[in-house]
VEXKE-170969 format. One record per residue (C-alpha): chain; x, y, z. Coordinates in Angstrom, 3 decimals, always signed. Each point is the difference from the previous one (the first is absolute). Example, Ala and Ser with C-alpha at 12.3 -4.5 7.8 and 13.67 -1.06 7.14 Angstrom:
2
("A" (+12.300 -4.500 +7.800)) ("A" (+1.370 +3.440 -0.660)) 
***
This chain:
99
("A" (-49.802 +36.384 +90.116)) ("A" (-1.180 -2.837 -2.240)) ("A" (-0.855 -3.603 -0.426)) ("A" (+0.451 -0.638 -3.697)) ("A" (-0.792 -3.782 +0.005)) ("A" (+0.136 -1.612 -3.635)) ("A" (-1.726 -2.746 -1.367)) ("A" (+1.516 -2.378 -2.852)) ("A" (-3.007 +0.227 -2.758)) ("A" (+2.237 -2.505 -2.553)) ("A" (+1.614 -2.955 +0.210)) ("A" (+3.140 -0.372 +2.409)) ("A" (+2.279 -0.425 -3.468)) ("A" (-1.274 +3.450 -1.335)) ("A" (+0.925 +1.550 +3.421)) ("A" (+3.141 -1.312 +0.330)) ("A" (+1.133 +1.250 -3.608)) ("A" (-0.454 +3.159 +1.467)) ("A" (+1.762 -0.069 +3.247)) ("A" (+3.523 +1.118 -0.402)) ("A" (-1.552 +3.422 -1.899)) ("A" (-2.933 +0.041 +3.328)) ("A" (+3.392 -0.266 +2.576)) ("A" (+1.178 +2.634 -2.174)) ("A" (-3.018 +2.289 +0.259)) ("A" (+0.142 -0.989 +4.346)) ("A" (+3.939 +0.759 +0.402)) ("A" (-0.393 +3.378 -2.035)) ("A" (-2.943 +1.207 +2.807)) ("A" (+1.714 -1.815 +2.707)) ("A" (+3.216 +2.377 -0.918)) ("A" (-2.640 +2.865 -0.135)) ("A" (-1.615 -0.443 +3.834)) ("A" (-3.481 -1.091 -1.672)) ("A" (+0.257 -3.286 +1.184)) ("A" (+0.533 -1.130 +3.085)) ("A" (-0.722 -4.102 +0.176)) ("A" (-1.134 -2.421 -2.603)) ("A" (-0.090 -4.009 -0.789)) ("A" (-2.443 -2.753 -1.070)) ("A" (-3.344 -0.696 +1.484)) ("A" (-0.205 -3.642 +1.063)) ("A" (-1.099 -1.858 -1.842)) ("A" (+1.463 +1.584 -2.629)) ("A" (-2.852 +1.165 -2.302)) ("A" (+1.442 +3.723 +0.128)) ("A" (+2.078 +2.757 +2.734)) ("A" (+0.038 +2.375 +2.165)) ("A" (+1.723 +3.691 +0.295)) ("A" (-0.032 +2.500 +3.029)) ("A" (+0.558 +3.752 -1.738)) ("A" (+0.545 +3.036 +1.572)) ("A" (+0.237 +3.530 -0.629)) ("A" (-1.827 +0.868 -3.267)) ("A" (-4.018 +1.074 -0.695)) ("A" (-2.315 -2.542 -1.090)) ("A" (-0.078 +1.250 -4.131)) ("A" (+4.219 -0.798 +0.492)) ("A" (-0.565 -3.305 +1.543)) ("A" (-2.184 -0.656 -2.711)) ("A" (+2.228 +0.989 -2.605)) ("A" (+2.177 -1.828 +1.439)) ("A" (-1.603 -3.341 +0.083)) ("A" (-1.046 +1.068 -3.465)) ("A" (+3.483 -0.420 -1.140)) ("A" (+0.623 -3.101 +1.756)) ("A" (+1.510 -2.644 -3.131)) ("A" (-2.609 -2.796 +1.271)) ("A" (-2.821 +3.054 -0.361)) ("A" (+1.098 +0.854 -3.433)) ("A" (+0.483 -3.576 -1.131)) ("A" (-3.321 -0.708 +1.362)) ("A" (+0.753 -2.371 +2.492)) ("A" (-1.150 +1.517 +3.181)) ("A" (-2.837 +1.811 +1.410)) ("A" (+0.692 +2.388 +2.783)) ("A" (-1.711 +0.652 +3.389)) ("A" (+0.910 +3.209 +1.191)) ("A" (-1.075 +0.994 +4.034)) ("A" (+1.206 +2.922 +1.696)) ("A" (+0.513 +0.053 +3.538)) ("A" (+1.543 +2.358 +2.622)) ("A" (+2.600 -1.087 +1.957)) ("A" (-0.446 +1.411 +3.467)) ("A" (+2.226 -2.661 +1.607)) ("A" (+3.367 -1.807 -1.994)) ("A" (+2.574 -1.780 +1.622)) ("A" (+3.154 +2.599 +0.583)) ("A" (+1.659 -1.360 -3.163)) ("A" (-3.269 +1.567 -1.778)) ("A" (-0.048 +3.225 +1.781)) ("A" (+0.528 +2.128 -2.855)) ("A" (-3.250 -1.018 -1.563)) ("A" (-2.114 +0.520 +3.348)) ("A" (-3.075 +1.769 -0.379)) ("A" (-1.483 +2.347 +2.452)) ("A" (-3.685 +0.837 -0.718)) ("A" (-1.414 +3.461 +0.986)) ("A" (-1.532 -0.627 +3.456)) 
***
């Protein structure tokens, strides 16, 4: 699983320009499974997705992609985790390391 937190690197005006293609980009991989939870960081100075189910080089490419990354408004943070416990509603993305 992954953290892909984003930071705003331009103005708020430049990012919100590119917001309806960036909801765009997040519906499309929503649709897919990819991701899982996402919203604002407060204060707002960039977001936050949870993303499941792909290797790091897709989740890359993914965030690669993102309008805000291509429009150069955003820097991404990318941390993998592994989810050994979820709440039930998260089950399907529960992790279970090799003992």
């Amino acid at each position: 699983m992954f953290v892909m937190e984003l930071t705003y690197i331009a103005p708020i005006e430049a990012v919100e320009e590119e917001m309806d293609a960036h909801i765009a980009w997040l519906d499309g991989y929503y649709a897919a499974g990819v991701f899982l939870a996402s919203g604002r960081k407060v204060p707002r100075d960039g977001g936050v997705i949870l993303a499941g189910g792909v290797s790091r080089a897709e989740i890359e490419k993914i965030a690669a992609e993102d309008p805000f990354t291509v429009a150069g408004v955003c820097a991404y943070r990318i941390t993998e985790f592994m989810a050994t416990r979820t709440s039930a509603d998260l089950s399907t993305v529960r992790e279970n390391p090799a003992v």
